[in-house]
C-alpha positions in Angstrom: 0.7 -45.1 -17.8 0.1 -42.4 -19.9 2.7 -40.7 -21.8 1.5 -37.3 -21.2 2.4 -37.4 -17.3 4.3 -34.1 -16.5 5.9 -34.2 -13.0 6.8 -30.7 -12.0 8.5 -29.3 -8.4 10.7 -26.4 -7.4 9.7 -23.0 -5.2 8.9 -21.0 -8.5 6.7 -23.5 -10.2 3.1 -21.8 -10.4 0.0 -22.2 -12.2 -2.4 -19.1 -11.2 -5.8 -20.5 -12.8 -6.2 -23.7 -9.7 -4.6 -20.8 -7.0 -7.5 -18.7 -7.5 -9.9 -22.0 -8.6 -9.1 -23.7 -5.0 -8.7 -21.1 -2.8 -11.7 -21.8 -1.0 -10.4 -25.7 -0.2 -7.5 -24.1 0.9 -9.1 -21.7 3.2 -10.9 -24.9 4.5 -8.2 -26.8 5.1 -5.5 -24.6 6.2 -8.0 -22.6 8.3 -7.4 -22.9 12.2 -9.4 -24.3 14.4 -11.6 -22.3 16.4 -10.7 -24.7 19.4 -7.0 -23.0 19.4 -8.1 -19.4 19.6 -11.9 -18.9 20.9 -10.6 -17.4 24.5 -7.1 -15.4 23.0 -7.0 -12.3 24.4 -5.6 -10.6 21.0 -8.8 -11.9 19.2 -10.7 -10.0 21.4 -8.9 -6.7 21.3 -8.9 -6.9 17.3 -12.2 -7.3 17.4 -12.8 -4.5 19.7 -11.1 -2.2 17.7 -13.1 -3.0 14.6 -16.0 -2.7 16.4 -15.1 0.5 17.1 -14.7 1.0 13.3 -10.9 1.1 12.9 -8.7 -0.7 10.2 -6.4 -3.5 11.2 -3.3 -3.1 9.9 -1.3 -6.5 10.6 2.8 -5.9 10.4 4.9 -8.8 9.8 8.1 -8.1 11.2 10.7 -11.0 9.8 14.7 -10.9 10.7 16.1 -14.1 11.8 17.7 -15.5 8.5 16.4 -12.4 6.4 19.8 -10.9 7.8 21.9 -13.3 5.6 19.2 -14.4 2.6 20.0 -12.4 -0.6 22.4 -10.5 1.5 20.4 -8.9 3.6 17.7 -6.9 1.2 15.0 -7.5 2.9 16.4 -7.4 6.2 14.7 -4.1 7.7 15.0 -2.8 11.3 12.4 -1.4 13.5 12.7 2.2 11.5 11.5 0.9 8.6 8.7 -0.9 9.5 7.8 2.4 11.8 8.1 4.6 8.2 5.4 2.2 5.9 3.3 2.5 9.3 3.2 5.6 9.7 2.8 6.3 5.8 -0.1 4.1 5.8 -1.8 5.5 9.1 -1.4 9.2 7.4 -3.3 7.4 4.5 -5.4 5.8 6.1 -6.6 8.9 8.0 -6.8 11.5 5.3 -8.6 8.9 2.9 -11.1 6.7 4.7 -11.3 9.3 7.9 -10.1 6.1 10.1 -7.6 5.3 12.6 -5.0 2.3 12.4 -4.7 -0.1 15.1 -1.3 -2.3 14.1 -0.7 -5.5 15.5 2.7 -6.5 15.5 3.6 -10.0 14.5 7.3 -11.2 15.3 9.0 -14.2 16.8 11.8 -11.1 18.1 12.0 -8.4 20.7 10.4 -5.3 18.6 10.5 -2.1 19.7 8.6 0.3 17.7 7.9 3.1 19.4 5.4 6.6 18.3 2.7 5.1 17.2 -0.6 5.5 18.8 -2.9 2.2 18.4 -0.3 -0.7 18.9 0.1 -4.0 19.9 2.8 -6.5 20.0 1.7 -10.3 19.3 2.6 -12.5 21.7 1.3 -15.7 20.6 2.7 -19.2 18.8 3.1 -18.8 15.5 0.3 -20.7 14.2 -2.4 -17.7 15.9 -0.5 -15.4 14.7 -0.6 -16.6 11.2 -4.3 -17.1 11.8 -4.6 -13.2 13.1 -2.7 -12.1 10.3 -5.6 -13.5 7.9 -8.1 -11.4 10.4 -6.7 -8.2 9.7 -7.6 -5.7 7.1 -4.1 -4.9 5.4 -1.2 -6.8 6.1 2.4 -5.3 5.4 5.9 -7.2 5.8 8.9 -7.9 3.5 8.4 -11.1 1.3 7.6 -14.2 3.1 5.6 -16.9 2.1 4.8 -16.8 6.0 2.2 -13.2 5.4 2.1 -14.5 1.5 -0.2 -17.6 3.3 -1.9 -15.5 5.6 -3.1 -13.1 3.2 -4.3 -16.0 0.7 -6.1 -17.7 3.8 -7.4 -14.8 5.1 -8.2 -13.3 1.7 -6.3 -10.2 3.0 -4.4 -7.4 0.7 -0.8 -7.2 1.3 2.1 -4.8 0.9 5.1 -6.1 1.0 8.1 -4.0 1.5 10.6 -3.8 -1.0 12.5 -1.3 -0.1 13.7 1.2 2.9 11.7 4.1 1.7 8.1 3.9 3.5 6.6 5.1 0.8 3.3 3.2 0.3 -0.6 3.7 -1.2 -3.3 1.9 -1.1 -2.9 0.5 -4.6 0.1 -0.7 -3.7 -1.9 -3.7 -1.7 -2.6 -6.8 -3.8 -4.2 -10.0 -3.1 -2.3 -12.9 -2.5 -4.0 -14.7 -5.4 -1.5 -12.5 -7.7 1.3 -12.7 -5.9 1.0 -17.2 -5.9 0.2 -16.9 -9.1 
């Protein structure tokens, strides 16, 4: 044995050089497989509205124990996801000349309402984690849940921070940065 062995563990430990170095055998290996989603209805309306040239905007929408954890800051309700949407649809609009189509990712009854190009997952978790990853811009308060689909998807993500829905286009970062 050599007496230079480190052993290291814990939720913080990081080391950002081998997260960017082997995201690509991550992608590999954490991909899904084709298999599980070829015929899902969702993949096909995602990839009829970016056929039709809009941008994806994937919104993860996390309660559940985000109610108690860190009492409660990032524990948003339907409002607040509705304001970054919104902020980010003006943005979108004014800046690329676009529309949004969201698609809603929750494993809860959501009920956003006045916005125009919606849709509510419906799917197990593991194709929605994989749809997540197919979208352009992904926003949601921080999980490691989105954090994974935007590393596997190589997808910029937003996530909220506070109640504000204030948000910009450089406010999206990789994933890369936020493992690292």
């Amino acid at each position: 044995m050599c007496s230079h062995d480190v052993y290291v563990s814990g939720f913080f430990f990081r080391v950002p050089g081998l997260t960017e170095k082997y995201q690509e055998y991550f992608i590999k290996k954490y991909s899904l497989k084709e298999k599980f989603y070829i015929n899902n209805p969702l993949v096909k309306v995602i990839d009829k509205q970016r056929n039709n040239d809009m941008i994806i905007v994937g919104v993860h929408i996390r309660r559940g124990d985000y109610k108690y954890y860190r009492n409660g800051i990032f524990y948003y309700d339907d409002s607040v996801y509705l304001k970054y949407m919104k902020s980010i649809e003006i943005k979108i609009n004014d800046s690329l000349k676009k529309e949004c189509f969201f698609v809603i990712f929750s494993d809860e009854t959501v009920t956003i309402k006045g916005v125009k190009n919606m849709i509510v997952s419906k799917n197990k978790w593991y194709i929605d984690h994989m749809l997540m990853g197919k979208c352009d811009l992904l926003i949601g308060p921080p999980s490691t849940f989105t954090l994974w689909a935007s590393y596997i998807g190589k997808v910029k993500y937003f996530y909220i921070q506070n109640k504000s829905g204030g948000i910009d286009f450089d406010d999206f970062v990789y994933a890369t940065g936020l493992l690292a």
